[in-house]
C-alpha positions in Angstrom: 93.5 92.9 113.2 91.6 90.2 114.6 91.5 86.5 113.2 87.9 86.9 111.7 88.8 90.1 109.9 91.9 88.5 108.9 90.1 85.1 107.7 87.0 84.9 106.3 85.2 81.9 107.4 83.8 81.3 104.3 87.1 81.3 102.9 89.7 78.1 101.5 91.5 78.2 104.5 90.2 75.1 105.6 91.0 73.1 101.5 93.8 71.0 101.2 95.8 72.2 98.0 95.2 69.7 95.0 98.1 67.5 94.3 99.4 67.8 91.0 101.9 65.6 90.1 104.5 65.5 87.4 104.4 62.2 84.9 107.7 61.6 83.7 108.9 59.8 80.6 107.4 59.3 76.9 104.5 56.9 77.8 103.3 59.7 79.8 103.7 61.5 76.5 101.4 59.5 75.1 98.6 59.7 77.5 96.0 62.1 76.4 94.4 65.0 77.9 91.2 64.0 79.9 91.7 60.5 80.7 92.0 58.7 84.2 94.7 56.5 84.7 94.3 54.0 87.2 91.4 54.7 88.9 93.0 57.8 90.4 95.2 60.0 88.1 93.0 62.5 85.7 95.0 63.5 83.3 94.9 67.7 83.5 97.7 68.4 81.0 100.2 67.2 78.8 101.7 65.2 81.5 100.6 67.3 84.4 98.2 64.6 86.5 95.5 65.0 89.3 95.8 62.8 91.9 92.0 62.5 92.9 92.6 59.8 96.1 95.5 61.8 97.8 94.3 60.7 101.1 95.5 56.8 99.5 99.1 56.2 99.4 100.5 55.8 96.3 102.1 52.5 94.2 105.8 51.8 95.3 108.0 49.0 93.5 109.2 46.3 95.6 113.1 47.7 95.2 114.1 51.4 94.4 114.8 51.5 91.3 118.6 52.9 90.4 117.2 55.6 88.2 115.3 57.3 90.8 118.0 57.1 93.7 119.4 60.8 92.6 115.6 62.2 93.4 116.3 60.8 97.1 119.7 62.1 97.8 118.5 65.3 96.4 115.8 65.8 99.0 117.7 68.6 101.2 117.4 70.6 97.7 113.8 70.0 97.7 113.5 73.7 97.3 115.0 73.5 93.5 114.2 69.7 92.9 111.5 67.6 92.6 110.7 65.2 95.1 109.3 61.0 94.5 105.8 60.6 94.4 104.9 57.0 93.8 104.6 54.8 90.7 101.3 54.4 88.4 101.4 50.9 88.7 98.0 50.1 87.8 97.5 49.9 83.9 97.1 47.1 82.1 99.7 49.0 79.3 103.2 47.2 80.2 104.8 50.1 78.7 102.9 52.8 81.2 102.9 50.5 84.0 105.6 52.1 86.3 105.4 55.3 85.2 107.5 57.9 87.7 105.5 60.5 89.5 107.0 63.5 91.2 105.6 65.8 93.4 106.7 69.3 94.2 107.6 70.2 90.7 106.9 73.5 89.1 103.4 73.2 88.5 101.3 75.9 89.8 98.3 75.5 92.2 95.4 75.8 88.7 97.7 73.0 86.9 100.1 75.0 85.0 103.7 74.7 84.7 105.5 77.7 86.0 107.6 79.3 82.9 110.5 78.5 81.6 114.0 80.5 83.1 114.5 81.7 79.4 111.0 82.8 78.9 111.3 85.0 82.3 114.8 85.6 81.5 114.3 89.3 79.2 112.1 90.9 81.4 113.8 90.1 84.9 115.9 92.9 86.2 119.8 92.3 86.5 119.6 91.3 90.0 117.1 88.6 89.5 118.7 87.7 86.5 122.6 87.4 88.6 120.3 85.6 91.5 119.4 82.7 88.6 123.0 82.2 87.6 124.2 81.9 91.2 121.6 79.3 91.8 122.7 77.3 88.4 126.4 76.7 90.0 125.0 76.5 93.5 122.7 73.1 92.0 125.7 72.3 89.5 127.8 71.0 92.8 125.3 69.0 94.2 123.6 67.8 91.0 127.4 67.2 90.3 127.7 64.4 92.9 125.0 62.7 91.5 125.8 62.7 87.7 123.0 65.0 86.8 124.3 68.3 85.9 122.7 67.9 82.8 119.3 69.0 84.5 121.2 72.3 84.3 121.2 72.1 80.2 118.3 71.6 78.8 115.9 74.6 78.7 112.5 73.3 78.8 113.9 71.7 82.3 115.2 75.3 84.0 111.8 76.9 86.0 111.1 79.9 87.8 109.3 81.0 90.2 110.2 84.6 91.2 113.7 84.3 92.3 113.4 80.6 92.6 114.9 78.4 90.1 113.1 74.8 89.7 114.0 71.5 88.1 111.1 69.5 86.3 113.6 66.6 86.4 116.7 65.2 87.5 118.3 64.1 84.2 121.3 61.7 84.2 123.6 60.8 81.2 126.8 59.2 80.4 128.2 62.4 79.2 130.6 64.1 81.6 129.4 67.5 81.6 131.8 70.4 82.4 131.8 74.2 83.0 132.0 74.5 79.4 128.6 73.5 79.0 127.0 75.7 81.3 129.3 78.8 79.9 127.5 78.5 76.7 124.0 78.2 78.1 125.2 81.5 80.1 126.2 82.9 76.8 122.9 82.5 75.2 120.9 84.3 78.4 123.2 87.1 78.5 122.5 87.8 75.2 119.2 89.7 76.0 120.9 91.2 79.3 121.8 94.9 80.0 125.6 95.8 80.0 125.5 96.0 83.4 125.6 92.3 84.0 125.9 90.8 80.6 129.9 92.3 80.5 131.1 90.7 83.6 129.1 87.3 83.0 130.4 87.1 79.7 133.9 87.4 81.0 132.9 84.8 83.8 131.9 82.6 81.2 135.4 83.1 79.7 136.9 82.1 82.3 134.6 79.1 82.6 135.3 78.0 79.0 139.3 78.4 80.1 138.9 75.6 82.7 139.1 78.0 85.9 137.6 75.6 88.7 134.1 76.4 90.4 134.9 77.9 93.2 137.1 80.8 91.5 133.8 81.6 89.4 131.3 81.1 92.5 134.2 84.1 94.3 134.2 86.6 91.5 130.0 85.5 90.4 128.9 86.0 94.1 130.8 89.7 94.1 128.6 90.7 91.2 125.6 89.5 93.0 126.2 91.7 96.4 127.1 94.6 93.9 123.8 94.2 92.3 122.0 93.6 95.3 123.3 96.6 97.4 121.9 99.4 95.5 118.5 98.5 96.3 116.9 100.0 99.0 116.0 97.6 102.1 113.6 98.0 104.5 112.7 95.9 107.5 110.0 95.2 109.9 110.0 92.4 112.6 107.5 90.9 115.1 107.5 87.7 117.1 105.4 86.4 119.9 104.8 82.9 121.5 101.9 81.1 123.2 101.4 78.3 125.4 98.1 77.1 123.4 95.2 76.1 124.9 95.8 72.4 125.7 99.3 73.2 127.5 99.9 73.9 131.1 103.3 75.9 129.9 105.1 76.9 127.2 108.6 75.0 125.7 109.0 77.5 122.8 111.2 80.3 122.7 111.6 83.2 120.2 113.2 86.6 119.7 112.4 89.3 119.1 109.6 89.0 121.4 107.2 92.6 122.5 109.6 93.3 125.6 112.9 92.4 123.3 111.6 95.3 121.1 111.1 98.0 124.3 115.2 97.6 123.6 115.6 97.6 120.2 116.9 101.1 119.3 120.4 99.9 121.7 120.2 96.1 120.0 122.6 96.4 116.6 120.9 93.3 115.9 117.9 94.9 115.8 115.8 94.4 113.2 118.3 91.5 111.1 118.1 88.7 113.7 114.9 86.4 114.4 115.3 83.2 116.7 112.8 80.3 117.2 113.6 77.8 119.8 110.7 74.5 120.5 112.0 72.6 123.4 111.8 68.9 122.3 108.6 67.2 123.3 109.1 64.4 125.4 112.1 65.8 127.0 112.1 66.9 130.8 113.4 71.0 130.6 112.5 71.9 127.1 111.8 75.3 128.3 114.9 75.6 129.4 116.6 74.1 126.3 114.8 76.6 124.2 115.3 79.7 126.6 119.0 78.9 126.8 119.6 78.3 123.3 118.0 81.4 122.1 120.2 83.8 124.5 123.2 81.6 123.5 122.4 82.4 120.1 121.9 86.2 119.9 124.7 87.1 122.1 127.1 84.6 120.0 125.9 86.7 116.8 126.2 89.5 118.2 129.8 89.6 118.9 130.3 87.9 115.3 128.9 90.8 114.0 130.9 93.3 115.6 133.5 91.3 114.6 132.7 91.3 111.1 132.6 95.5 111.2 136.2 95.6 111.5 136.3 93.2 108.1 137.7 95.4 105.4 137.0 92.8 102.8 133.5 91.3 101.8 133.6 87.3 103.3 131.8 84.4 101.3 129.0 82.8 102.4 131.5 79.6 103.2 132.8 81.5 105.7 129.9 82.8 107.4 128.3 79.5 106.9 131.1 77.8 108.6 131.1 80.5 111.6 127.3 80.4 112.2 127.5 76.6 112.0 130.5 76.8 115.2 128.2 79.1 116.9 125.7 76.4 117.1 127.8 73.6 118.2 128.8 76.2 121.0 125.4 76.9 122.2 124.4 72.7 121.9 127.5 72.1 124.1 126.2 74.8 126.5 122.8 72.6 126.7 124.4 69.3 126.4 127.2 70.2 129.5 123.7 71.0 131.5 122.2 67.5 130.6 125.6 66.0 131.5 126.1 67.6 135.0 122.8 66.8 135.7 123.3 63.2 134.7 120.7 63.3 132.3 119.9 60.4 130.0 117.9 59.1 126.9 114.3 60.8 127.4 115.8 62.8 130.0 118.1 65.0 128.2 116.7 68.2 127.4 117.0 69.8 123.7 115.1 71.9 121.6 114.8 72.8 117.6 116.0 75.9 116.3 115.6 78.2 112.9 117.5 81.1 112.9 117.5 83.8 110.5 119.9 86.5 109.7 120.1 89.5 107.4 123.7 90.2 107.4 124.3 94.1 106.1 127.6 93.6 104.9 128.8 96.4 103.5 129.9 96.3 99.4 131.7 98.1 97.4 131.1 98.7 93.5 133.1 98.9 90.8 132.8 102.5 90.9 134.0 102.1 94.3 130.9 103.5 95.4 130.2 102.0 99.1 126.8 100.2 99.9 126.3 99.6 103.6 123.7 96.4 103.1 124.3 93.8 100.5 121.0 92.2 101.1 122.1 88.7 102.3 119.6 86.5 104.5 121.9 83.5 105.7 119.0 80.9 107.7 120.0 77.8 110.0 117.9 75.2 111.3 117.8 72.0 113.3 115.3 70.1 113.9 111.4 70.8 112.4 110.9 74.2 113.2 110.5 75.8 109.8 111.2 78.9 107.7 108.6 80.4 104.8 109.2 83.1 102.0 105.8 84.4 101.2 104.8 87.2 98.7 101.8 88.2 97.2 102.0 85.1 94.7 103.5 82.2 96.8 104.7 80.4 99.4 107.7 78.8 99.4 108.8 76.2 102.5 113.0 77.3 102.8 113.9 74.3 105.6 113.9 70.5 105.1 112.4 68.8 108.7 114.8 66.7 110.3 113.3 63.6 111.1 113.1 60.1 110.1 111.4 60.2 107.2 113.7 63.1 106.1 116.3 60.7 107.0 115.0 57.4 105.3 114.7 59.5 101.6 118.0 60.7 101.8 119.8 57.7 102.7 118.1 56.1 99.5 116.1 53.3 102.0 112.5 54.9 100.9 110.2 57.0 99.2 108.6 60.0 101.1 105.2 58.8 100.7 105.9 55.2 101.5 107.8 56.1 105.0 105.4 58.5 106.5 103.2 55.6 107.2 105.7 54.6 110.1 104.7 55.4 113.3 108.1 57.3 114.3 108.4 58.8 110.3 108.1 62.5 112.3 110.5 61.3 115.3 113.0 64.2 115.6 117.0 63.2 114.0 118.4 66.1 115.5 117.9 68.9 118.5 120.2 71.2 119.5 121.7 69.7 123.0 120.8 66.2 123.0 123.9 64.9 122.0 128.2 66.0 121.6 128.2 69.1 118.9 130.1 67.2 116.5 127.4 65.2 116.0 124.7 67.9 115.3 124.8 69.1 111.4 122.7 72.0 111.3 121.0 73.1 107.5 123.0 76.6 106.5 121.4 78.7 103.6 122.3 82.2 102.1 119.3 84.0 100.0 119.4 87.4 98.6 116.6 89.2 99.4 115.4 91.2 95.9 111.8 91.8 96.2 109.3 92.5 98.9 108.6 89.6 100.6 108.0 88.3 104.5 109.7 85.7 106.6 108.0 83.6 108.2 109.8 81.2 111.3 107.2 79.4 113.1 107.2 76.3 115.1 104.7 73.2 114.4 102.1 74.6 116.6 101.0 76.1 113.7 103.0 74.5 110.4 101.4 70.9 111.9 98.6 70.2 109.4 100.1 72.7 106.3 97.8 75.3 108.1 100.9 78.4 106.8 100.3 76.6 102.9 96.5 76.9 104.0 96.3 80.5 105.4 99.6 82.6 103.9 97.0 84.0 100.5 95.1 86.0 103.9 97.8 87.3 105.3 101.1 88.0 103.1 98.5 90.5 100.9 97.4 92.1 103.6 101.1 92.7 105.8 102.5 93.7 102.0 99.7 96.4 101.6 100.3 97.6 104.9 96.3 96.6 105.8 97.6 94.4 108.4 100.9 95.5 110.8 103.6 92.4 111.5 102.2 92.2 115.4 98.6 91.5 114.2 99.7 89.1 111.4 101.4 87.3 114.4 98.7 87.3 116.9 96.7 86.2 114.2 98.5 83.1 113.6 99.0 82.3 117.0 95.0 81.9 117.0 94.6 80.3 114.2 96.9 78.3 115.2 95.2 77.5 118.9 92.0 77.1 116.7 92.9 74.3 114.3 95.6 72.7 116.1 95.6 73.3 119.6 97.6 70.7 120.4 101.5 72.4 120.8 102.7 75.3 122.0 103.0 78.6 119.1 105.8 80.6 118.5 106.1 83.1 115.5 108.5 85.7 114.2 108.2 87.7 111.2 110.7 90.1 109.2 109.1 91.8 106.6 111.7 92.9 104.2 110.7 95.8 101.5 112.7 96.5 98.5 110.2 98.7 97.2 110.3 102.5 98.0 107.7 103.5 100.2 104.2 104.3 98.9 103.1 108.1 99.7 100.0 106.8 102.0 102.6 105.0 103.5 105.0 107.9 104.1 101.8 109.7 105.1 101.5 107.1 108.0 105.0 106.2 108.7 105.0 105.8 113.1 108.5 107.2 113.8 108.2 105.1 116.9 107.6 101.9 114.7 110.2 99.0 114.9 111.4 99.1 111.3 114.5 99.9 110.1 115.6 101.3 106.9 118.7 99.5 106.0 119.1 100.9 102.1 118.2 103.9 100.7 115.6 106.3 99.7 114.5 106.4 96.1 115.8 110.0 95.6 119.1 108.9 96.4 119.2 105.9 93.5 121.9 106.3 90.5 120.5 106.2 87.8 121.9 102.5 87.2 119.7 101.3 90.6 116.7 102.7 89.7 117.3 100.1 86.8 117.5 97.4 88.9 115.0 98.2 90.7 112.6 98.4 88.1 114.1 96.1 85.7 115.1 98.6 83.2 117.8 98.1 80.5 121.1 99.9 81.8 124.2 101.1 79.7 127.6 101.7 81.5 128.9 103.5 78.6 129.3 107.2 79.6 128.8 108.7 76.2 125.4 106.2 75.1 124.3 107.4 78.8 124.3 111.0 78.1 122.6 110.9 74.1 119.8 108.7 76.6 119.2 112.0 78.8 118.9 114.4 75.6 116.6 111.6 73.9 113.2 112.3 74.7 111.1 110.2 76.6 107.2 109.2 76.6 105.4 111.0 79.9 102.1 110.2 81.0 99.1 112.5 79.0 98.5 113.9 82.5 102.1 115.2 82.7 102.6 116.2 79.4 99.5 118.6 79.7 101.4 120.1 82.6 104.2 121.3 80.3 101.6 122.7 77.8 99.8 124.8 80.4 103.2 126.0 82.0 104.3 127.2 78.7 100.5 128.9 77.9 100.5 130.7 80.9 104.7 131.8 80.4 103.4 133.3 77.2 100.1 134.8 78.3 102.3 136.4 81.8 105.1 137.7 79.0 102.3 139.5 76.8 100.5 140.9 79.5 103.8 142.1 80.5 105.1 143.5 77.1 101.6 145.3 76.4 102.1 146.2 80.4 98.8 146.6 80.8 99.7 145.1 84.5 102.3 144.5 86.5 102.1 140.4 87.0 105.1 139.5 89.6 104.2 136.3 88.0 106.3 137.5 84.5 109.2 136.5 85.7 109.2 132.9 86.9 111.2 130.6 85.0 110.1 128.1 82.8 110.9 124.4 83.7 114.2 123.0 83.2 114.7 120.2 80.4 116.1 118.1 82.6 112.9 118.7 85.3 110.9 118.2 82.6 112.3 114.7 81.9 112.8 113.1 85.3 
C-alpha cells in the first residue's frame, strides 16, 4: 500500500493536535465555561483550557515554586503523570494569577477528560482490571519518594485510558500514607470483580492491611497478573526496514528484523519477540558502525539470555530481567566504547548510537490449576538515547520512552520547566548514547508492559518522530494494520516515505510488532499466508477454558465448581437467527419421524439425531 492510498492528502495529517491543558486549583474552579483568560486560554470546560497561542511559550515564575518540584522529578513517569505547562500569569485577579497548568493530562483530543478508573472499572475484563492494580503499586514507589502517594487515593484523580492508568494531579499532604490506604481503595474495586480476581486481591489486600512490605505484594500481585495474562491467545507480526533519506549520502541507523533477517526467521527463536533500533549519533565519526555493532551485540546477547531462561523452572520478576537486560547493555556499550578507545577516539570523535529495544518475553506460567501457559504476555522495552517506542490501537497513541536529552535532563533535576528549556539551543543535545562513555555511566530506561489487547508497536528513530509526524499520521495507519487492510511491510514503507516527505532531513528506521489478542476473524483465516512472518504464540479460540474466554471477552467468571455447572444447565439468550435454527431442526425431526411412522417413504434422513443441549448452548 502506497503512501497516497495510505494518506489522504486532504486528510489532518498535516494539523498539529490542540493543546488542552489542565487548570489546577479552586480559582480555576471558579473560572467559567467560555471565557478567555489572558489573552490566550479559552476556557473549554470546567477547568479543561485551550491554549489558542501554542506556538508562544507560556508564563514561568521567576523561581520554581516548591509545590510543583514533584511534577519535575516525575517526568520519567510522564506516561502516568502529568507534566508542567506554564503559569497563567496574566490576570489582573491576584487570586488567579499563577494559576498551574499541566499538559499531558487525561484529556482527550475533543476536550474531554478520559473516565475515571472506577467508572471503567465493572466492565474491564480481569486482566485489565489486575493490569490497573499492578500499575497503582508500581506509581505508589515512585509517587512514594516524593510524598504524593495520595494521588493514588482519591478517585476522581485515578484515569484510564485502555490499559493505561493516568494522574490528573500529583497531590501532596502531610499525611503519611501507607499500604493500608491503598488496601481499602482495592477493597472497594474488587467489589464489582469476578471471583477469579476479586479472591486473591482480596487476600492481597489482607496482607496489605497486615503490614507485609511492597515488594512481597508486588511478588505474589505480579503472579496473578502473568496467570491472567497467559490464557489469552497471542499473536505476532513483525516488520522493520531502514532508509538513508533523501538528503543523506549513507545511512547511521540500524534495525532488526530487517527483510533479509526475516529470509531466516523460521531458525531465529527470537523470531518474532525481538525488535532492535540503533541511530548512530549525529555528529559522531562511525555512527554506522556504532549502530550496526550494537544491534548484533544486542540480539546475540538476548539470545543466549533466552535460552538461558528455558532451563528456568520458576517464573523470574521483572527486577530480574530488568537488571539482566540492563548488563547486557553495558556489555554491548563497552564493546563500542573499547573500539573508540583503541582507536584513540575523543570528544566528537567517539562514535555512539541510540538504541530502543523491545522484547516479548514468552515466559512460560503456570496456574493455579497447575495448568501450563507457554507465553505470559510480557513486553519488557529499553532505550537510550531519543529513539522512541509507540503503543497504538485503533483509539490512541501513546509515546512509552522519555528522550534523553537536556531538556529531559533540566526537568528532572528540578532546574526548569519543559517549556521554558526547550528554547535553549542544545535543549535536544543527546545525555546519553550507547558507547560514548565507560558502561557504568550509561543508565538505560527499563519497562515491562503486559500486552492485553490488540495493539502495534511502533520503534522508530527521529527521522520520522522529528516534528510529532507518528502523533500526526498513527489515526491512518494503526486502523488499517489492525483490519488487516494494510500488511506490517507496507505500514513500514509507508512511514519511511512519509517520513522522507515531511522531514527529509535524517536517516529512517522502523520496526513494527503487531501483537493480536483477538482470535482471528474468518476472512482472516480465509487469507492466512502460511509463508507469512507471524507467529502464534497463544492459542486458538477453540482451545480456551471456559474461564479464558472470560477474560478475553470480559465476562464475569465463577471458580466455584458447583455455581459453574447450574450456569451450563441455565439457559442462555442466542441470537433470533440461531434460535430459528433449533426451531427448524426440530420441525423437520418431527416431519422426517411422521413420514417415517405413516412409512409412506423410506427417508434415510429419520434417523439423524437431534442436536445436543450442550451444542445447542455453546
Amino acid at each position: 500500500m502506497l503512501l497516497n492510498q495510505l494518506f489522504d492528502r486532504e486528510n489532518d495529517t498535516d494539523t498539529i493536535e490542540r493543546r488542552y491543558l489542565w487548570a489546577v486549583g479552586i480559582p480555576a474552579e471558579k473560572i467559567p465555561v467560555g471565557q478567555t483568560v489572558a489573552d490566550r486560554y479559552r476556557v473549554v470546560a470546567p477547568q479543561i483550557w485551550l491554549d489558542e497561542r501554542p506556538d508562544c511559550v507560556p508564563d514561568f515564575p521567576e523561581d520554581i515554586p516548591p509545590t510543583v518540584l514533584p511534577y519535575l522529578r516525575l517526568s520519567p513517569a510522564q506516561l502516568h503523570v502529568p507534566q508542567v505547562y506554564g503559569f497563567c500569569q496574566g490576570t489582573e485577579d491576584a487570586e488567579t494569577r499563577e494559576i498551574l497548568l499541566l499538559e499531558n493530562a487525561p484529556i482527550d483530543r475533543h476536550g474531554n477528560l478520559y473516565p475515571t478508573l472506577v467508572q471503567r472499572w465493572a466492565e474491564a475484563s480481569p486482566i485489565r482490571q489486575a493490569y490497573w492494580l499492578w500499575q497503582t503499586l508500581t506509581l505508589w514507589r515512585v509517587l512514594d519518594e516524593q510524598g504524593a502517594t495520595a494521588s493514588l487515593l482519591e478517585p476522581e484523580n485515578l484515569r484510564v485510558q485502555g490499559w493505561r492508568l493516568w494522574l490528573l494531579e500529583v497531590r501532596s499532604g502531610n499525611v503519611q500514607h501507607t499500604l493500608k490506604d491503598l488496601a481499602y481503595h482495592w477493597s472497594s474495586w474488587i467489589a464489582a470483580s469476578p471471583n477469579i480476581i476479586a479472591d486473591p486481591v482480596d487476600r492481597l489486600c489482607q496482607r496489605m492491611r497486615d503490614g507485609e512490605d511492597l515488594d512481597a505484594i508486588a511478588a505474589s500481585l505480579n503472579t496473578l497478573l502473568l496467570q491472567l495474562a497467559a490464557q489469552q491467545p497471542l499473536r505476532l507480526d513483525i516488520a522493520g526496514d531502514t532508509d538513508s533519506g533523501p538528503l543523506r549520502s549513507h545511512n547511521e541507523d540500524t534495525c532488526y528484523p530487517t527483510a533479509s533477517d526475516l529470509e531466516e526467521a523460521d531458525e531465529d527463536p527470537l523470531f518474532p519477540h525481538l525488535a532492535v533500533l540503533c541511530d548512530g549519533v549525529g555528529g559522531h565519526e562511525g555512527g554506522e558502525v556504532a549502530s550496526q555493532t550494537a544491534v548484533r551485540s544486542l540480539v546475540l546477547q538476548v539470545r543466549t539470555f533466552w535460552k538461558q531462561l528455558q532451563q528456568e523452572s520458576e517464573l523470574l520478576s521483572p527486577d530480574i530481567i530488568q537488571n539482566h537486560l540492563a548488563a547486557i547493555v553495558r556489555v554491548t556499550n563497552n564493546t563500542i566504547a573499547h573500539q573508540n578507545d583503541s582507536q584513540d577516539r575523543i570528544a566528537n570523535q567517539r562514535m555512539g548510537t541510540t538504541l530502543v529495544l523491545a522484547w516479548q518475553l514468552p515466559q512460560a506460567v503456570r496456574s493455579t490449576t497447575g495448568t501450563r501457559f507457554t507465553n505470559a504476555h510480557e513486553l519488557y522495552l529499553v532505550s537510550v538515547g531519543d529513539s522512541r517506542a509507540y503503543w497504538l490501537t485503533r483509539d490512541y497513541c501513546q509515546c512509552l520512552t522519555v528522550d534523553d536529552d537536556v531538556a529531559t535532563r533540566e526537568v528532572r533535576f528540578g532546574r526548569g520547566f519543559y517549556r521554558q528549556v526547550l528554547q535553549r539551543t542544545d535543549a535536544g543535545a543527546l545525555t546519553q548514547a550507547i558507547g560514548t562513555r565507560d558502561g557504568d555511566l550509561i543508565h538505560p530506561t527499563l519497562q515491562r508492559f503486559i500486552v492485553e489487547e490488540d495493539g502495534i508497536l511502533l520503534l522508530c528513530s527521529d527521522g520520522l518522530s522529528d516534528n510529532d509526524w507518528v502523533e500526526k499520521s498513527w489515526r491512518h495507519v494503526a486502523p488499517a494494520v489492525l483490519d488487516g487492510d494494510c500488511t506490517p511491510q507496507e505500514a513500514v514503507r509507508a512511514w519511511i516515505q512519509l517520513a522522507n516527505e515531511k522531514n527529509g532531513h535524517d536517516n529512517t528506521s522502523i520496526v513494527t510488532m503487531v501483537c493480536r489478542v483477538t482470535p482471528p476473524r474468518p476472512k482472516d483465516l480465509d487469507v492466512l499466508d502460511p509463508q507469512q512472518r507471524s507467529a502464534d504464540v497463544g492459542y486458538p479460540e477453540s482451545d480456551l477454558s471456559e474461564s479464558s474466554k472470560a477474560l478475553l471477552y470480559g465476562q464475569s467468571v465463577d471458580l466455584d465448581p458447583e455455581s459453574a455447572r447450574r450456569r451450563r444447565r441455565r439457559p442462555t439468550s442466542r441470537p433470533l437467527a440461531v434460535a430459528a435454527g433449533v426451531l427448524l431442526t426440530l420441525l423437520l425431526g418431527a416431519i422426517v419421524f411422521w413420514i417415517a411412522y405413516s412409512q409412506l417413504q423410506n427417508d434415510s434422513n429419520s434417523d439423524r439425531p437431534l442436536p445436543r443441549d450442550e451444542e445447542m448452548m455453546r
